[in-house]
C-alpha positions in Angstrom: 25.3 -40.7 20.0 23.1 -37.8 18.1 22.3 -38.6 14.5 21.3 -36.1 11.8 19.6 -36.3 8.8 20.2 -35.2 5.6 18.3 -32.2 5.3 19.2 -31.0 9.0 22.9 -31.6 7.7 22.0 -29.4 4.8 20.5 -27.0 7.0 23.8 -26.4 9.3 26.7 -27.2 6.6 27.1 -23.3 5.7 27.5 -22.7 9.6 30.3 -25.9 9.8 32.4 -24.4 7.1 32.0 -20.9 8.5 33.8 -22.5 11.5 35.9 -24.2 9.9 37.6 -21.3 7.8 37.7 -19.1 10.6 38.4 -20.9 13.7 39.1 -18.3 15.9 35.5 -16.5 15.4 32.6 -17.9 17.4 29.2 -18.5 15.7 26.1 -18.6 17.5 23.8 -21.4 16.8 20.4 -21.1 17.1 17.1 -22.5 16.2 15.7 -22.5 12.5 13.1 -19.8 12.1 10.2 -19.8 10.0 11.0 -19.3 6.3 9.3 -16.1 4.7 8.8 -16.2 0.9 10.5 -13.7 -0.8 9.2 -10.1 -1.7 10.7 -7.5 -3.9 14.5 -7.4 -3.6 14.1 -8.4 0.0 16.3 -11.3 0.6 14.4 -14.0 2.2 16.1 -15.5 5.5 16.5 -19.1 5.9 18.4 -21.5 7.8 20.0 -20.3 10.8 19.8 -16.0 12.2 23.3 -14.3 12.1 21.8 -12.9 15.4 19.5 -13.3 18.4 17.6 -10.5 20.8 15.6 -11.6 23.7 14.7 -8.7 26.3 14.5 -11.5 28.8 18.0 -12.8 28.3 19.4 -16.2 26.7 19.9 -14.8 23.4 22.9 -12.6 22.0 21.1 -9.2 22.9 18.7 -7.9 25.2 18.5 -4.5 22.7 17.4 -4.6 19.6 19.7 -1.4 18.8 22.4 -3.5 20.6 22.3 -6.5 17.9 21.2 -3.4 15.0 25.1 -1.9 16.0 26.9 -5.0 16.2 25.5 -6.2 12.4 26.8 -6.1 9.4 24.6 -5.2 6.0 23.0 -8.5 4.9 22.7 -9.9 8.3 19.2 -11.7 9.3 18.4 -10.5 13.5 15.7 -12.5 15.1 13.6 -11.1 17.6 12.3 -13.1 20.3 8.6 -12.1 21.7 8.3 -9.4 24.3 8.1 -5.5 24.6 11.2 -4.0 23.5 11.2 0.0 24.5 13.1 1.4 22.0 14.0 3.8 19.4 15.5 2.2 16.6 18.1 3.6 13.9 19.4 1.0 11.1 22.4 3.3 11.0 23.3 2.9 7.3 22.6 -1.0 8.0 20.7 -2.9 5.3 19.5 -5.7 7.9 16.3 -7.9 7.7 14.8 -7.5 11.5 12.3 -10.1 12.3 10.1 -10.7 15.1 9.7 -14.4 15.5 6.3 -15.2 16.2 4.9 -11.6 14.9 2.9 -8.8 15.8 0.5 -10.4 18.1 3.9 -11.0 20.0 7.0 -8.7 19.5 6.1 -5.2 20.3 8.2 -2.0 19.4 6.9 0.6 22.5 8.6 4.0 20.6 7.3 6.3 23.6 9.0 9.6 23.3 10.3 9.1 19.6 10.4 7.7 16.5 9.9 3.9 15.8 12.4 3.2 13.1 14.5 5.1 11.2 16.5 4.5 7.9 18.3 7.5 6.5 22.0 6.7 5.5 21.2 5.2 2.3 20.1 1.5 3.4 19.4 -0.8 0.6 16.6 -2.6 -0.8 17.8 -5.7 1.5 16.2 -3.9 4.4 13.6 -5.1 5.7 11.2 -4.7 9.5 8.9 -7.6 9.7 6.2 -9.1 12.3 6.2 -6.6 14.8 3.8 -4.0 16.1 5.2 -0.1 16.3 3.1 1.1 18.9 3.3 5.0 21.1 6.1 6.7 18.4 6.2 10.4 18.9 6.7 12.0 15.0 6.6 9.0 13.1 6.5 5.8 13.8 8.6 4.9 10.4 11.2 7.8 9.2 13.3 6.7 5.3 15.3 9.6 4.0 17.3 8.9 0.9 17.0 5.2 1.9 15.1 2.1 1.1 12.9 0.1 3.3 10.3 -2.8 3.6 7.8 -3.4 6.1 6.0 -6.2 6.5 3.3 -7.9 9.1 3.6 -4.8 10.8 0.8 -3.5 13.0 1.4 1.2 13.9 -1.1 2.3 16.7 -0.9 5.2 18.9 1.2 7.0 16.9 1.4 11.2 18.0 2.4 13.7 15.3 2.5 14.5 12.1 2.8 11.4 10.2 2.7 7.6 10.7 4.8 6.8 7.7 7.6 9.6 6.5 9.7 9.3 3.3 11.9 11.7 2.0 14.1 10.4 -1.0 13.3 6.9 -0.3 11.7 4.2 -1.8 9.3 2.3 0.6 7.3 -1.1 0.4 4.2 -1.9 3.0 2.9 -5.0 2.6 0.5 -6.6 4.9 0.9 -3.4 7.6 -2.5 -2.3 9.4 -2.4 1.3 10.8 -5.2 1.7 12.8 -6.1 3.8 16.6 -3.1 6.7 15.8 -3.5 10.4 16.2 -1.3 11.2 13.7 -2.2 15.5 12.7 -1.1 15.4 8.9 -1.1 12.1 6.9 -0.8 8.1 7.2 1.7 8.0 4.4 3.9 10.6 3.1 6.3 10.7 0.1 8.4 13.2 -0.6 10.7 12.7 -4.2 10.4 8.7 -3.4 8.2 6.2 -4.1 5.8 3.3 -2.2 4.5 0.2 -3.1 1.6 -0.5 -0.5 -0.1 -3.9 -0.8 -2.3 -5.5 1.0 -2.7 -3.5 3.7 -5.4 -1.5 5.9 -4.5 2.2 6.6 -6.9 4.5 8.7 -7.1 7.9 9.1 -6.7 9.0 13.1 -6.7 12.3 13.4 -5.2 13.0 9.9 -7.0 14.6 7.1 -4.9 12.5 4.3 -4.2 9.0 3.8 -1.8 9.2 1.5 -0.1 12.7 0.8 2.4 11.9 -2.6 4.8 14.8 -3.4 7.1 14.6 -6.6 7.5 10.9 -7.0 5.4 7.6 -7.7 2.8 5.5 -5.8 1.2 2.2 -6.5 -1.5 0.5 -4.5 -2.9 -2.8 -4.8 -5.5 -4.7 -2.8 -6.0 -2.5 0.0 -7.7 -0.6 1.7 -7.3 3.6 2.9 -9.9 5.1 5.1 -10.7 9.0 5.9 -13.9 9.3 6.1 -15.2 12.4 5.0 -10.9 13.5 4.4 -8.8 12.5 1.7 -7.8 8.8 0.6 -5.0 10.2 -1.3 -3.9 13.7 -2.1 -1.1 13.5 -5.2 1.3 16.5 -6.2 3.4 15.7 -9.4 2.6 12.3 -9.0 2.7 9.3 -11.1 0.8 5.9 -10.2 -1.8 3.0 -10.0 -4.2 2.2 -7.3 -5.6 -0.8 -8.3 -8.4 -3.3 -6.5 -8.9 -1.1 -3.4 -11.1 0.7 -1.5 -10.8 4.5 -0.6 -13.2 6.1 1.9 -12.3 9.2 1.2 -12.0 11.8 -1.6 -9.0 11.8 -3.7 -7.4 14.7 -5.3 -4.0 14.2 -8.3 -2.7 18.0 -8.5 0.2 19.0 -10.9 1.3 22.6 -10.3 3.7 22.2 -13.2 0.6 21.6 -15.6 1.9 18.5 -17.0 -1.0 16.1 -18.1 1.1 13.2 -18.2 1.4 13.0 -14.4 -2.1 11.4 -12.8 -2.9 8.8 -10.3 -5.4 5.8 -12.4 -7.9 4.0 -10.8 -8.3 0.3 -12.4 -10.9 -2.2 -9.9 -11.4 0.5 -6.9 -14.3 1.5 -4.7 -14.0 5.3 -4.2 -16.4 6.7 -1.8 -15.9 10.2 -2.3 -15.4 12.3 -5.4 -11.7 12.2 -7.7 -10.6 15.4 -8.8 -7.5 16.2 -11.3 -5.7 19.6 -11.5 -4.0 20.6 -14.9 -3.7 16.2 -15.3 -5.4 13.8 -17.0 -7.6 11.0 -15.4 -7.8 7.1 -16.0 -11.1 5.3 -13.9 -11.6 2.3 -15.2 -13.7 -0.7 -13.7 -14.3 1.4 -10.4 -17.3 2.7 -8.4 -17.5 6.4 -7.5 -20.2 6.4 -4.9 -21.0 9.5 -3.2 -18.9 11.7 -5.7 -18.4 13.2 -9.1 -15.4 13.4 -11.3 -13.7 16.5 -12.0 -10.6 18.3 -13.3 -9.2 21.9 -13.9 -8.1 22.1 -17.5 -5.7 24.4 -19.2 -5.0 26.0 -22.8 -1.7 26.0 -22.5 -1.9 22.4 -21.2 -4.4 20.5 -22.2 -6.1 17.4 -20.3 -9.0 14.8 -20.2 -9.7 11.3 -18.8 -11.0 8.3 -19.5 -13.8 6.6 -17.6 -15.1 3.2 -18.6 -16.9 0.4 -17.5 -17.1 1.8 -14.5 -20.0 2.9 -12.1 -21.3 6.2 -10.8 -23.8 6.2 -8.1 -25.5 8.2 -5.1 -24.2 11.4 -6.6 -26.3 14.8 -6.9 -23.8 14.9 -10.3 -20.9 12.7 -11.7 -18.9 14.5 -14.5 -18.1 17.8 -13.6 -15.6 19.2 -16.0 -15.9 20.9 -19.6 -12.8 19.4 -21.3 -12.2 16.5 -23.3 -13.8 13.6 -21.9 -14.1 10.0 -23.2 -16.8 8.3 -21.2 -17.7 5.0 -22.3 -19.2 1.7 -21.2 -20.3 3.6 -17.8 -23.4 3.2 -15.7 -25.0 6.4 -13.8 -27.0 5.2 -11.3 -29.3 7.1 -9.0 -27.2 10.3 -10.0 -27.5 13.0 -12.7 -24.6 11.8 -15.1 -23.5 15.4 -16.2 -23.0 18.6 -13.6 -23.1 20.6 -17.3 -26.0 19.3 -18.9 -23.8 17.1 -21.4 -25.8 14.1 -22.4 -24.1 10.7 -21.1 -26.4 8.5 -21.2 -27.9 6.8 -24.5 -24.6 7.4 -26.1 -21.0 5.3 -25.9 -22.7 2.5 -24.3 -23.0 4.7 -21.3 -26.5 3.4 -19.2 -28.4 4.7 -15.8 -30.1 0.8 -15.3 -30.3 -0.7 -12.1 -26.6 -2.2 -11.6 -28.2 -5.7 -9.5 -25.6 -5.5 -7.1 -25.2 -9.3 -4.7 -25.5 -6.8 -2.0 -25.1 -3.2 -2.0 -25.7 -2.4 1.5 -23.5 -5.1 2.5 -20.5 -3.7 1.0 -20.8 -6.4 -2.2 -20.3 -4.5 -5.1 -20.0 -8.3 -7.1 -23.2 -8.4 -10.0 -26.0 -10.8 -9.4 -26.6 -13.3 -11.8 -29.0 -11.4 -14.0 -27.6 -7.7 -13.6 -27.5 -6.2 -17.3 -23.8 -4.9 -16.5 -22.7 -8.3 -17.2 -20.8 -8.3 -20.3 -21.8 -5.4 -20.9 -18.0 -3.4 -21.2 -15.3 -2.5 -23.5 -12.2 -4.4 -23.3 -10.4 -1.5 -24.8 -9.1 -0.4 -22.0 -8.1 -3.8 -19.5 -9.4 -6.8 -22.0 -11.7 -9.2 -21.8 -12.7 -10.6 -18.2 -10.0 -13.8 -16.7 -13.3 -16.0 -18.2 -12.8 -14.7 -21.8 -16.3 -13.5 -21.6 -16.8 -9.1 -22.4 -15.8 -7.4 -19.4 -18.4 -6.6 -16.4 -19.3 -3.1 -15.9 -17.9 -2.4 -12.2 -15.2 -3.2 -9.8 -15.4 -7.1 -10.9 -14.7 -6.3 -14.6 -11.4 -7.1 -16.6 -8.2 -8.5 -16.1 -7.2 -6.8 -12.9 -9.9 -8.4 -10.8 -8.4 -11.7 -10.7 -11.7 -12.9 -12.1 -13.9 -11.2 -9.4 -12.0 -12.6 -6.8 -9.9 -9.6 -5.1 
């Protein structure tokens, strides 16, 4: 005689009274799956899958598309490890795919097309986790007028224009690495949408943008974008945040309307490269510009400035290239001329050109040693006072956003 206990009874009860009230339809059981925690408005799985695909058989699908077609929006699919190749369309289906035991193990082989595709207004309920996307042809992710999440997701060897395309849609990444693609235009592109990316690694292939925004909003947090000697980012009518991240990579915020309002800020972010703003305002705060200067293209018509604070500018021939209204404050020039116009920075504002006393430098560890004289040595005008309470740090390790120097 089997026995259950209580919390397996729990488990299986919605599945008995499913049965119950609608005896003539057959339910398949299978095994619990890992519970994921909840992200966004993506509804979390847990308990039993409303369907199972295994390309080796035993399951209710060999195809991925197959189970995709025979869904219902707000149905959980479960992927069982092997190479699916596929093309996949959610077909106006908001459906959470999951690959069971992840990316290591459940591979999406696109050759000859696109990976995924969303485009008949899918919901914020859709979701493509723990998989890699691997040979697409054009984009390995396509949203149009549609929302999507991807998570645990691994894109390589990607051909075309894009890896990620969004047209009207509104797009999360969390936890997505994009690395070994050939990709001709951009990582991530945005058209009249927006994307949350978090925690994830994006590298250029053979792209000269990492993230190309057009008309729409971006926000990054905690990762990382890298181009090289291209762009990080490239924003047209723009709105946003990157925020503790690193960006190899120049990175550009262009409105051709000439409206100031519309800028991408920088709180907590390495930029290797130089930031430039057309007819926009700027916001860098607790960052490090190493390698670039800071500039923008004002107007009369429509005037602009920024704000850059308790931040660090370093390894430049110049940092502040621009002749409009500037609040610099707080900020530490090292190793660099501060102004490109002969504007005197330093000595006023709080504004310094001292050693910073980085932990390591060379290393990549942008933390202050103990005795740096950037410690406390920021406004908290701008992001308060650091987690501690103390002033905030001058750097990337200043101020509320760094989670106490820990990001």
């Amino acid at each position: 005689m089997v026995s259950l206990s209580v919390e397996r009874l729990v488990q299986i009860l919605p599945l008995l009274l499913n049965l119950i009230g609608c005896a003539d339809v057959v339910v398949p059981f299978q095994e619990i799956a890992p519970e994921r925690p909840e992200s966004g408005d993506v509804i979390a799985p847990y308990g039993t899958a409303d369907w199972t695909v295994d390309c080796n058989g035993g399951a209710d699908f060999d195809s991925i598309q197959d189970a995709i077609d025979a869904a219902v929006s707000g149905d959980w699919i479960l992927v069982e490890p092997c190479t699916y190749r596929e093309n996949l369309n959610y077909n106006g289906r908001s459906l959470y795919i999951q690959g069971r035991e992840g990316p290591e193990n459940t591979i999406l082989d696109a050759s000859g097309g696109y990976g995924l595709i969303a485009m008949r207004g899918e919901t914020s309920q859709t979701a493509f986790t723990g998989f890699t996307i691997e040979n697409a042809n054009g984009a390995a992710v396509y949203a149009s007028l549609a929302s999507i999440h991807l998570e645990d997701v691994v894109i390589t060897g990607t051909r075309g224009d894009f890896i990620f395309a969004g047209y009207g849609a509104d797009t999360e990444l969390t936890n997505v690495e994009v690395t070994d693609n050939n990709e001709s235009t951009a990582v991530v592109y945005t058209d009249r949408g927006s994307v949350q990316i978090d925690n994830s690694r994006l590298e250029c292939g053979g792209s000269r943008i990492g993230l190309y925004l057009n008309h729409g909003a971006g926000q990054v947090d905690n990762s990382v974008v890298d181009c090289g000697r291209n762009y990080s980012m490239y924003a047209t009518n723009t709105v946003g945040h990157i925020q503790r991240s690193i960006l190899r990579g120049s990175a550009q915020s262009t409105n051709e309307d000439k409206h100031p309002e519309d800028s991408i800020d920088l709180y907590n972010v390495i930029l290797e490269g130089s930031y430039t703003a057309v007819y926009g305002n700027y916001m860098i705060v607790n960052s490090i510009i190493d390698g670039g200067s800071i500039s923008y293209t004002n107007s009369e018509e429509y005037p602009s400035g920024g704000v850059l604070a308790n931040s660090i500018v370093m390894n430049s021939t110049c940092a502040l290239n621009s002749a409009g209204t500037n609040v610099v404050v707080h900020t530490n020039f090292y190793d660099t001329t501060p102004s490109c116009t002969g504007e005197t920075l330093v000595g006023v504002e709080d504004n310094t050109d001292v050693d910073p006393e980085f932990v390591d430098a060379a290393g990549g560890d942008f933390h202050l040693a103990a005795g740096s004289p950037l410690r406390d040595a920021g406004t908290t005008d701008y992001t308060g006072a650091d987690v501690d309470g103390t002033d905030n740090d001058v750097g990337v390790y200043g101020g509320q956003f760094s989670l106490d120097g820990g990001w």
